[in-house]
MMTF fields as JSON, N, C-alpha, C and O atoms, coordinates in Angstrom:
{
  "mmtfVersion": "1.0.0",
  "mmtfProducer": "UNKNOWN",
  "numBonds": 255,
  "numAtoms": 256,
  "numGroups": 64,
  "numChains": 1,
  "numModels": 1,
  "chainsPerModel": [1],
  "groupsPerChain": [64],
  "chainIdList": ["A"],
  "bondAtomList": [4, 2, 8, 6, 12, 10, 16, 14, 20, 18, 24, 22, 28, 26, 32, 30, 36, 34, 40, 38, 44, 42, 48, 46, 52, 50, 56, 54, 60, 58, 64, 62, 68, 66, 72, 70, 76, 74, 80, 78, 84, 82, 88, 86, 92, 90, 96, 94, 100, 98, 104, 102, 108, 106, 112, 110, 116, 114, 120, 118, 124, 122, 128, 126, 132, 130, 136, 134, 140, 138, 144, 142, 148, 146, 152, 150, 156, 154, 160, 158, 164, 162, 168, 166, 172, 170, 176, 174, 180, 178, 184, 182, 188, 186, 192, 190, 196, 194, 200, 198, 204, 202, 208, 206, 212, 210, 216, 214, 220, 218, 224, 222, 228, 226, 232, 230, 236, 234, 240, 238, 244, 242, 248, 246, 252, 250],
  "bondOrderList": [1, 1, 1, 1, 1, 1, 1, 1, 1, 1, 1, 1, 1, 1, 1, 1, 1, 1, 1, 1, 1, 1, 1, 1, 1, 1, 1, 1, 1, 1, 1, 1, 1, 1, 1, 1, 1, 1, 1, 1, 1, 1, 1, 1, 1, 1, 1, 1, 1, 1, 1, 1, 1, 1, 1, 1, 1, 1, 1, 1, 1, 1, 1],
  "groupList": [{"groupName": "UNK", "atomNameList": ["N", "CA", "C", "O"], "elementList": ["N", "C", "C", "O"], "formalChargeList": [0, 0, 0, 0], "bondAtomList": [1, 0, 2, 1, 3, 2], "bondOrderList": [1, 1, 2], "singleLetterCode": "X", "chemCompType": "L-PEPTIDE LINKING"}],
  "groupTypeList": [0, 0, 0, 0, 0, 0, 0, 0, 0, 0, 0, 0, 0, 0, 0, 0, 0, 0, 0, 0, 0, 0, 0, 0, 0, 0, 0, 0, 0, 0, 0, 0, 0, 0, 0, 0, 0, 0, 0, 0, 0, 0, 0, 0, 0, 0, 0, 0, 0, 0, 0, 0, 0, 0, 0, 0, 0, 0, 0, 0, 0, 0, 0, 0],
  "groupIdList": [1, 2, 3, 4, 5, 6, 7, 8, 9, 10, 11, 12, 13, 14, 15, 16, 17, 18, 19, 20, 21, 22, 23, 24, 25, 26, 27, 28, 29, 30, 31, 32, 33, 34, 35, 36, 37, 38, 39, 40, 41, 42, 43, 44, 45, 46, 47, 48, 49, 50, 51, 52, 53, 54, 55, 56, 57, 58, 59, 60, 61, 62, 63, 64],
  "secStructList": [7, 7, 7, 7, 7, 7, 7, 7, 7, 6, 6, 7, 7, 1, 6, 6, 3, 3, 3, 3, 7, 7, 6, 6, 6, 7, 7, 5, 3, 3, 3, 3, 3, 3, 6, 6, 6, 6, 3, 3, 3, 1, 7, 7, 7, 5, 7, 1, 1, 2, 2, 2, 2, 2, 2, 2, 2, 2, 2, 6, 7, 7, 7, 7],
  "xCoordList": [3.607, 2.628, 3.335, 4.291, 2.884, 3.294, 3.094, 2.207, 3.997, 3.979, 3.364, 3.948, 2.216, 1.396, 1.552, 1.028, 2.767, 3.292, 3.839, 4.55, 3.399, 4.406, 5.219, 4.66, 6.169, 6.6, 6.546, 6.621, 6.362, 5.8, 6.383, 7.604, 5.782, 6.464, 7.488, 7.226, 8.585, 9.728, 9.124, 8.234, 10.186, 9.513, 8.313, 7.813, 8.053, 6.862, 7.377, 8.558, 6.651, 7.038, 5.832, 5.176, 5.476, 4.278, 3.478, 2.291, 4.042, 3.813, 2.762, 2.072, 2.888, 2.447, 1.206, 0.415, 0.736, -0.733, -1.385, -1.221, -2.533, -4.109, -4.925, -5.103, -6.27, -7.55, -8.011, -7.568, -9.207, -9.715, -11.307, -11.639, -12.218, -13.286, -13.933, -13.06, -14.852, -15.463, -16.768, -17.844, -16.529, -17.417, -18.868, -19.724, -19.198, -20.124, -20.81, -22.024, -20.096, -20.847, -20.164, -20.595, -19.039, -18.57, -18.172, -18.372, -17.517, -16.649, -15.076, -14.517, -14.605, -12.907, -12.163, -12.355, -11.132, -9.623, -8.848, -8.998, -7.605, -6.582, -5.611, -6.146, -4.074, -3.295, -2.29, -2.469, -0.926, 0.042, -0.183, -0.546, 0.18, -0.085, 1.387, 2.522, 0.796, 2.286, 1.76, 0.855, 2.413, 1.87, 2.699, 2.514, 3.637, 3.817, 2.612, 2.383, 1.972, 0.949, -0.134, -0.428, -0.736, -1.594, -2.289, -3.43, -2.105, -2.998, -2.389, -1.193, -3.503, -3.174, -3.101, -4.084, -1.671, -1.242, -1.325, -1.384, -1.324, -1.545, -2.943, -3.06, -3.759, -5.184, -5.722, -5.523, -7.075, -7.702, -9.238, -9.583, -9.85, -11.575, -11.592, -11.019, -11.794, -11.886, -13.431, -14.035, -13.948, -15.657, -15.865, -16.725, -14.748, -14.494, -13.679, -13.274, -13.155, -12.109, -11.125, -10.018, -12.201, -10.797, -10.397, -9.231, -10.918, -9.869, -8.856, -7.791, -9.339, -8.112, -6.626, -5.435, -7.32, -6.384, -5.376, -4.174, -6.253, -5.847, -4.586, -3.374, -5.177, -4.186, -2.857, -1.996, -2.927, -1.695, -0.851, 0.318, -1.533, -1.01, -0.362, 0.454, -0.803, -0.272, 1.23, 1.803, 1.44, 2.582, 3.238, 4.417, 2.988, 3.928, 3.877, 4.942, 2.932, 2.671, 2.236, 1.69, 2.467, 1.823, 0.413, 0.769, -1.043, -1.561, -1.563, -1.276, -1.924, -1.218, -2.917, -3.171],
  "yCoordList": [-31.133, -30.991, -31.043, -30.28, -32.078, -31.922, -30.62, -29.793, -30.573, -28.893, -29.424, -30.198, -29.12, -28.841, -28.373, -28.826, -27.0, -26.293, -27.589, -28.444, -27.626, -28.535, -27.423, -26.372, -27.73, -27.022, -27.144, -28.268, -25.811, -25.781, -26.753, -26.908, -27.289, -28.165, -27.491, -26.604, -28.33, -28.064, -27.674, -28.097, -26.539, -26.202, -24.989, -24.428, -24.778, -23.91, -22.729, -22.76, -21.702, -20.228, -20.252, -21.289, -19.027, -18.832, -17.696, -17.47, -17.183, -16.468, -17.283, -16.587, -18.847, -19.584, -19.815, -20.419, -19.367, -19.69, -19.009, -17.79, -19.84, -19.547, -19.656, -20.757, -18.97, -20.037, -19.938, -19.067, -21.218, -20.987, -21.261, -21.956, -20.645, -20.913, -22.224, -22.962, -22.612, -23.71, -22.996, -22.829, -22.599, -22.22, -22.533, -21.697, -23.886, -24.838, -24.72, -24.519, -24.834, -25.305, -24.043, -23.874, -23.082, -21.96, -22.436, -21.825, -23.786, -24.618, -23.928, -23.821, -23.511, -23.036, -23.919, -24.651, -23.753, -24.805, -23.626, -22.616, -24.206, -23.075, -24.28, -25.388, -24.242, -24.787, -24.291, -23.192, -24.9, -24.08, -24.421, -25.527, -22.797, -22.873, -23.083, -22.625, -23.95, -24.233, -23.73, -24.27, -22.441, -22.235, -22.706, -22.011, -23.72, -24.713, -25.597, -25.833, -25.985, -27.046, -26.273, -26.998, -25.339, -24.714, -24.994, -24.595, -25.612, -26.599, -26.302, -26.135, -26.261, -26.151, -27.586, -28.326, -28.022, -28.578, -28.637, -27.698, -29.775, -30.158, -29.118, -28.419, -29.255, -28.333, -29.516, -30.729, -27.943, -28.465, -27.868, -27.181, -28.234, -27.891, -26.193, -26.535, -25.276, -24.263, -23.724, -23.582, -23.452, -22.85, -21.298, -20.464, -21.26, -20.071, -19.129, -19.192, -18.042, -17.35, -17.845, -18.001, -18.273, -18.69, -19.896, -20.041, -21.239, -22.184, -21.82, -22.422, -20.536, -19.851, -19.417, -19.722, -18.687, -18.863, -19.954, -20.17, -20.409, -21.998, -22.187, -22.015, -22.503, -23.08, -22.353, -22.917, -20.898, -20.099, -20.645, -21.019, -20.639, -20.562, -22.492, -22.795, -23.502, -24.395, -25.1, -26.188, -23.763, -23.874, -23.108, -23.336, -21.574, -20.556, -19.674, -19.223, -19.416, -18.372, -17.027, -16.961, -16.15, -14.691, -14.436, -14.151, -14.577, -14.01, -12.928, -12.1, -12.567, -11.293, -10.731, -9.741],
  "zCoordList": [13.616, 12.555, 11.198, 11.052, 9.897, 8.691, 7.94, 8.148, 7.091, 6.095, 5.093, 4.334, 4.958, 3.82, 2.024, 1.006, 2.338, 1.59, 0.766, 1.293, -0.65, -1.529, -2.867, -3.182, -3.338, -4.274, -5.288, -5.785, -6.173, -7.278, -8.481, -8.47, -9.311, -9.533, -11.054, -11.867, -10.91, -11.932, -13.395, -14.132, -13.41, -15.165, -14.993, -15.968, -13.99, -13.63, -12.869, -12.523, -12.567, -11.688, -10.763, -10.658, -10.009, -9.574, -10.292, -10.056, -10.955, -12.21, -13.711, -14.455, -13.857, -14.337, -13.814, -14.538, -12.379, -11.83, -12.491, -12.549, -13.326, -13.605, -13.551, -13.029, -13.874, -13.053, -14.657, -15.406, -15.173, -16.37, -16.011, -15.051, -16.875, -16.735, -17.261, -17.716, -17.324, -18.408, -19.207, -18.633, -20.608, -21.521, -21.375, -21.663, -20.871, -20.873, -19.958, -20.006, -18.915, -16.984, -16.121, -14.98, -16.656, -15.79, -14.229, -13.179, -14.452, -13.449, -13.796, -14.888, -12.418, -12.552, -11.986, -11.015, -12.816, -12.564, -12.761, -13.448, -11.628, -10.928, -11.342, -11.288, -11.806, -12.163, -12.723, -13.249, -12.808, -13.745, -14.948, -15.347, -15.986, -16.918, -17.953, -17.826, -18.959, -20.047, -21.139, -21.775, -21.478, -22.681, -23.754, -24.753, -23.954, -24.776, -25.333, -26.519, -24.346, -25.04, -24.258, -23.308, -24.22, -23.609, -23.037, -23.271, -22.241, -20.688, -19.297, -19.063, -18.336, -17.442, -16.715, -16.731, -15.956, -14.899, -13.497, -12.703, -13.295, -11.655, -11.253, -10.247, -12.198, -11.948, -11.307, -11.242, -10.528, -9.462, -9.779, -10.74, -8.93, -9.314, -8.354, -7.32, -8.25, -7.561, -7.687, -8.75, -6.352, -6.319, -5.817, -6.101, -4.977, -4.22, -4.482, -5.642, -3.722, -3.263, -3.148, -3.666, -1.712, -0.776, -1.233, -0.864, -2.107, -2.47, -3.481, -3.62, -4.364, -5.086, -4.05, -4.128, -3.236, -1.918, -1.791, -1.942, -1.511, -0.412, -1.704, -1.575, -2.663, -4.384, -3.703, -3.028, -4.077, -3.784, -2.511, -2.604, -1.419, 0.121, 0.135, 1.006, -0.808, -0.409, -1.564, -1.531, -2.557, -3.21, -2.742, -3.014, -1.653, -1.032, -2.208, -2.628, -2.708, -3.808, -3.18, -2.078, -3.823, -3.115, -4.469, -5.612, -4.15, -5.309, -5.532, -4.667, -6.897, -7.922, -8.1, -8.787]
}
């Protein structure tokens, strides 16, 4: 079976995971955050929990 687990990507921690809301439509994105240019990276659409989960469990993150 392939490993799923990919690593976080360079320049980033797991400490950098955030989720943000959308002001507008209250749609969340989970991604690392740069607070250099204050955007979140390699973001994803999140509806749930558990795909907040899933976010964590497929970089080997522990959520906080």
């Amino acid at each position: 079976m392939k490993n799923k687990n990919k690593t976080i990507p360079t320049g980033f921690t797991a400490d950098d995971i955030k989720t943000e809301s959308s002001i507008c439509t209250g749609e969340k994105t989970i991604g690392f955050y740069s607070p250099t240019d204050k955007k979140l990276h390699y973001a994803e659409l999140v509806k749930t929990d558990a795909d907040i989960d899933e976010f964590y469990r497929k970089y080997g993150a522990e959520r906080k």
